[in-house]
C-alpha positions as CSV (number, residue, x, y, z in Angstrom):
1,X,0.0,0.0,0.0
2,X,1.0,3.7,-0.7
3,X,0.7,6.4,1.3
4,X,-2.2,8.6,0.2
5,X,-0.4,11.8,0.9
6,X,-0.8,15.6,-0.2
7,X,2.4,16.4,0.8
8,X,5.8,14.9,1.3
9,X,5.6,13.0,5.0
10,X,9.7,12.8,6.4
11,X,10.4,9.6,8.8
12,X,13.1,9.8,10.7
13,X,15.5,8.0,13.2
14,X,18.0,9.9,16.0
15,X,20.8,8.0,17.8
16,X,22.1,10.2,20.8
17,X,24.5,10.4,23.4
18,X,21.5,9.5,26.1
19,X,18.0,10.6,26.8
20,X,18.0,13.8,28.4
21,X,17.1,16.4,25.6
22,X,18.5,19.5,27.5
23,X,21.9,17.8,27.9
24,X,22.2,15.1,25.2
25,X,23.4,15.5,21.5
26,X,22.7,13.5,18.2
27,X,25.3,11.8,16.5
28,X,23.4,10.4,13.9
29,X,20.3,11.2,11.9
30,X,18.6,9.8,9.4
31,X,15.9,11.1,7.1
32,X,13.6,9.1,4.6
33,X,11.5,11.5,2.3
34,X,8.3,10.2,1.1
35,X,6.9,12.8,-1.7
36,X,3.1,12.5,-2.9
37,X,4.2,10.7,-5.9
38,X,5.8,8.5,-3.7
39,X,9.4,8.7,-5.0
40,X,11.8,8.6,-1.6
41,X,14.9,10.9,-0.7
42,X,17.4,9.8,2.0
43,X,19.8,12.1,4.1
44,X,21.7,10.0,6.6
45,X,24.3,11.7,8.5
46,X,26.4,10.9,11.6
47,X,27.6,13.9,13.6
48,X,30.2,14.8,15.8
49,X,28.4,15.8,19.2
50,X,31.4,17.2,20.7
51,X,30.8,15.4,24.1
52,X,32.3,11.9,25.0
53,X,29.5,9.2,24.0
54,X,28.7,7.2,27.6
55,X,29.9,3.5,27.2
56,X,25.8,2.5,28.1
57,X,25.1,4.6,25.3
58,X,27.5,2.6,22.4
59,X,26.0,-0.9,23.9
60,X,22.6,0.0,22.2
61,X,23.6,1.9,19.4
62,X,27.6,0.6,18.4
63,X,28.3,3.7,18.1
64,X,31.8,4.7,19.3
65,X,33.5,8.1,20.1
66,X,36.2,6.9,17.7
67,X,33.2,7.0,15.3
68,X,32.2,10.5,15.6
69,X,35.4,12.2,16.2
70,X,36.1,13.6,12.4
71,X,32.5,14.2,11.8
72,X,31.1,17.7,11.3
73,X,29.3,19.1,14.5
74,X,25.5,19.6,14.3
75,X,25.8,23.2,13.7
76,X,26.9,22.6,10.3
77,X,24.4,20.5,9.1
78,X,21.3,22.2,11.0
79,X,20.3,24.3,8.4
80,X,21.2,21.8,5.7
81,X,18.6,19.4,7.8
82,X,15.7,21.9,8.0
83,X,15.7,22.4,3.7
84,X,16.1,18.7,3.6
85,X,12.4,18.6,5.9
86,X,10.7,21.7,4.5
87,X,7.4,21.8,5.0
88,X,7.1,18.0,5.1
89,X,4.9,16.4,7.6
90,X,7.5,14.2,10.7
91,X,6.9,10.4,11.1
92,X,9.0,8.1,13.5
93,X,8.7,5.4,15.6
94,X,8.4,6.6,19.2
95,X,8.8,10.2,17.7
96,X,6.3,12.1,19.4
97,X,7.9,11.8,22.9
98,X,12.1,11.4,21.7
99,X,12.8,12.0,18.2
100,X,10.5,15.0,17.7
101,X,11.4,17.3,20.8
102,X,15.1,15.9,20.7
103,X,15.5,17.7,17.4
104,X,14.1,21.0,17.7
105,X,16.0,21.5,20.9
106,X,19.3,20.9,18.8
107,X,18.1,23.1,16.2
108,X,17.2,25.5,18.9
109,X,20.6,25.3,20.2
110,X,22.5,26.1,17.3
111,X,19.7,28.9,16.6
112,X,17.7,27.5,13.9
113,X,14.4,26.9,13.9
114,X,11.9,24.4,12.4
115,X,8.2,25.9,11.7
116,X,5.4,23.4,13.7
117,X,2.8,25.1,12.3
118,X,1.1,23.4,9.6
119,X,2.9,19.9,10.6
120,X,1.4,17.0,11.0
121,X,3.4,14.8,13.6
122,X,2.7,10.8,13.0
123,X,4.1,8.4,15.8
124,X,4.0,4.9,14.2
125,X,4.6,3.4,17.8
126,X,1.6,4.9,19.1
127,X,-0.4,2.9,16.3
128,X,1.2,-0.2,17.3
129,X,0.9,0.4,21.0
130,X,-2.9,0.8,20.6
131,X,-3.5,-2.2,18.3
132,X,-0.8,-4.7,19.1
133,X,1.6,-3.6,21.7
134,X,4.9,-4.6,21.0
135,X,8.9,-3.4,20.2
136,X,10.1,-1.8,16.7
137,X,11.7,-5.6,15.9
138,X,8.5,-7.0,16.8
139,X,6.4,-4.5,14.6
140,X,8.4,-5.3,11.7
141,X,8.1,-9.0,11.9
142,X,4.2,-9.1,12.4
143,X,3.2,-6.0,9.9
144,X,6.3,-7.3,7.2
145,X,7.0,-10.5,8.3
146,X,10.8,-8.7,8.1
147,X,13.8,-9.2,10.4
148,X,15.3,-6.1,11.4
149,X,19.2,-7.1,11.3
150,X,20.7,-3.9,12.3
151,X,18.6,-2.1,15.4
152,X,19.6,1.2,16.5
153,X,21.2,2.1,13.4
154,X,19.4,5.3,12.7
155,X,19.0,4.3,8.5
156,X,17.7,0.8,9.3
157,X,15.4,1.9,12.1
158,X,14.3,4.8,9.9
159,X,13.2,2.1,7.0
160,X,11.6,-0.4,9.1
161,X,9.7,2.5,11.0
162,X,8.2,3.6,7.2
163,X,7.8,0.0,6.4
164,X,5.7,-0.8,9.5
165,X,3.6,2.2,8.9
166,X,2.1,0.6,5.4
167,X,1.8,-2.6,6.9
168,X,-0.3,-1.2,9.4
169,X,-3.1,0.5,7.1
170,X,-2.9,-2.8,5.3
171,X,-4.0,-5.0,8.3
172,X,-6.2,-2.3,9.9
173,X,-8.4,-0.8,6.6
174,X,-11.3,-0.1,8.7
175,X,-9.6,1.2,11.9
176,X,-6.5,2.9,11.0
177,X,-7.1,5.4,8.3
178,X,-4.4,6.4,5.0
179,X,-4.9,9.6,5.4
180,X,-2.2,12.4,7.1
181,X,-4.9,14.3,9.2
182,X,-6.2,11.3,11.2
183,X,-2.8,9.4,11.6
184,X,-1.6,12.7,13.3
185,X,-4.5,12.7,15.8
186,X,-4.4,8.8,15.6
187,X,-0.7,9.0,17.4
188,X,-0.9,11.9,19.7
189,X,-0.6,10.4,23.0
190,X,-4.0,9.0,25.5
191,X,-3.7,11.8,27.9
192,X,-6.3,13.6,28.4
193,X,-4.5,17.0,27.4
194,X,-2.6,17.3,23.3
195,X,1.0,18.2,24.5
196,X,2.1,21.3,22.5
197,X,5.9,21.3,23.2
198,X,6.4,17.2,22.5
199,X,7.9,16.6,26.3
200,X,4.7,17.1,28.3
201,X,5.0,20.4,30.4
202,X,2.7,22.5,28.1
203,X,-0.9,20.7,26.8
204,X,-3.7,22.6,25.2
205,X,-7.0,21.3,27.4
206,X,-10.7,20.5,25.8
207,X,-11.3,24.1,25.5
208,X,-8.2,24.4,23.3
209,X,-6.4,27.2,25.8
210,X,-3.0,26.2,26.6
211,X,-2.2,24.9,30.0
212,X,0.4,24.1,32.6
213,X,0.5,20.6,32.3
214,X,3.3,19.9,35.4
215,X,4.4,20.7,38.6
216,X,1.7,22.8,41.4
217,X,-0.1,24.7,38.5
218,X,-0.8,21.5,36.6
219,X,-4.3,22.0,34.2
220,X,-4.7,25.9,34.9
221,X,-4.5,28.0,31.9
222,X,-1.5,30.3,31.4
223,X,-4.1,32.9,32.0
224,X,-5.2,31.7,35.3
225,X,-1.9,31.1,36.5
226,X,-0.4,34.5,35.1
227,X,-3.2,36.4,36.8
228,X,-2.6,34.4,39.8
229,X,1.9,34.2,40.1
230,X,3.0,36.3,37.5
231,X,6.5,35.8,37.6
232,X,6.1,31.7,36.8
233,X,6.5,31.9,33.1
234,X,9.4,33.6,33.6
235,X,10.8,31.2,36.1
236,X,10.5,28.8,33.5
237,X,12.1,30.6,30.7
238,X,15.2,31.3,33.5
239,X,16.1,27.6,34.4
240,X,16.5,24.4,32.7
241,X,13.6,23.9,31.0
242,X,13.7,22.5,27.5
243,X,14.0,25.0,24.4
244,X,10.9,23.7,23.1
245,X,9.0,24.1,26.2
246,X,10.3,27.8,26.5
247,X,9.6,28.5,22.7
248,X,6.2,27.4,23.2
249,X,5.7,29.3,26.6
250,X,6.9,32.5,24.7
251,X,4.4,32.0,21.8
252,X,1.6,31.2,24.1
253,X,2.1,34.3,26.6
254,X,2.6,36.6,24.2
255,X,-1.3,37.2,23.2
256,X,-1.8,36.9,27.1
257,X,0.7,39.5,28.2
258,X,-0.1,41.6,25.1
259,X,-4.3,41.4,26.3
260,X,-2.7,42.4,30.4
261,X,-0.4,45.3,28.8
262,X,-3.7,46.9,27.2
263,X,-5.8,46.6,30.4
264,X,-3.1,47.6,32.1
265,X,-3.5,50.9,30.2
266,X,-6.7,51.0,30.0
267,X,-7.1,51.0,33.9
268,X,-4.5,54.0,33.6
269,X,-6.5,55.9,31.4
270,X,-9.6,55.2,33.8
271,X,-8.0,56.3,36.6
272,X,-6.7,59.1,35.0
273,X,-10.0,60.3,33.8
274,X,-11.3,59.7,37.2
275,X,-8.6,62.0,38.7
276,X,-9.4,64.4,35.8
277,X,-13.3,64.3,36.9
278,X,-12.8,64.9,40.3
279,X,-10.5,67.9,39.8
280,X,-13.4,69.6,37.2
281,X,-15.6,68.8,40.0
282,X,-13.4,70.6,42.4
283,X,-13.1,73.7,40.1
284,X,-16.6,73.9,39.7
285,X,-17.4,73.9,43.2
286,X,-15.2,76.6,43.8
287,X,-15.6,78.6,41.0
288,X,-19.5,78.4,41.8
């Protein structure tokens, strides 16, 4: 089965030096390009991330420090990586909650950015979770009846991941749908709030306002909680948060501190013309 696409869909794959988005670096991508006529573009790259790669680390992935040392650093390939994506919609396996977030906070870090407007963001793994429940290997050999040799290379895992996508709208015509739109809300995670900055501390609730979706403020509205502790959005844009989180947090608050900067005029201007209205009433008075 083809994809039934309107635009190109980009799967991808990241090996890193570990887990932690805010500390951790990729040393190798790869990106498989699926275009509406369904003619495929790869870009595989491996990358130096100019940290020592944890020995843990090289036991899943084989990938050494020895391998990385003469590659080129992330910085210059980041903007080669964004053209390669354009306006393409992301697919990976387990994407939503590593791959996704993982790179926009290393393209945040080197100061480029990836538009996430107008994206549609397809997590394979969740599709699998919800109908079968099993590992990338495992999805692979049920939906292709495939071995996948080489695990946690980013090119092979990248592959399998697009391979395992077709397989499931073959097996699940009636449930799982060829079409971009539903795949993306198909995959978003169970929760009860959509996560808008991939790692979980920003949602948008049933109302579709953006909330706090962590910590003591967790399911208030930025609203609520600005009215209630101003300074919190800007404690979280002042310690180690993720890029992604504070990216969103800006774009979020900005309408909200925009809407309190006019009423905080406005309330200016009232009291002003209060004070004004008092003082003609004084004049009056006396002049009477």
């Amino acid at each position: 089965m083809n994809l039934n696409l309107t635009k190109a869909i980009v799967f991808f794959d990241l090996e890193t030096t570990g887990l932690n988005i805010s500390t951790d670096k990729i040393i190798e991508i790869a990106l498989l390009k699926i275009n509406p006529d369904q003619s495929e573009e790869e870009f595989v790259k491996r990358i130096n991330p100019g940290m020592l790669i944890p020995a843990e680390s090289t036991e899943i992935h084989g990938i050494t420090n020895a391998d990385v040392k003469d590659c080129v650093t992330f910085d210059k390939v980041a903007e080669e990586i964004k053209a390669f994506i354009g306006d393409a919609d992301l697919a990976g396996y387990n994407s939503n909650r590593f791959d996704v977030p993982f790179l926009i906070e290393e393209l945040l870090n080197v100061n480029v950015q990836l538009d996430l407007d107008n994206r549609r963001f397809i997590d394979v793994q969740t599709i699998f979770h919800k109908m079968e429940q099993r590992t990338l290997e495992a999805a692979l050999k049920f939906y292709c009846d495939e071995e996948l040799n080489n695990a946690h290379n980013a090119a092979a895992d990248t592959l399998a991941t697009y391979k395992v996508l077709k397989g499931q709208l073959d097996r699940y015509p009636d449930t799982v749908k060829n079409d971009m739109d539903f795949l993306a809300e198909f995959t978003q995670n169970n929760g009860k709030n959509k996560k808008i900055d991939f790692v979980g501390r920003l949602a948008i609730n049933d109302k579709n306002e953006p909330i706090y979706n962590f910590g003591k403020h967790a399911g208030k509205t930025l609203a609520e909680v600005y009215e209630q502790e101003p300074g919190y959005y800007r404690w979280i844009l002042d310690n180690n948060f993720p890029k992604i989180t504070k990216a969103m947090l800006n774009k979020h608050m900005a309408p909200i501190l925009e809407k309190a900067k006019i009423d905080r005029q406005k309330r200016r201007e009232h009291k002003t013309q209060k004070m004004e209205n008092k003082i003609n009433q004084l004049k009056d008075k006396f002049n009477n």
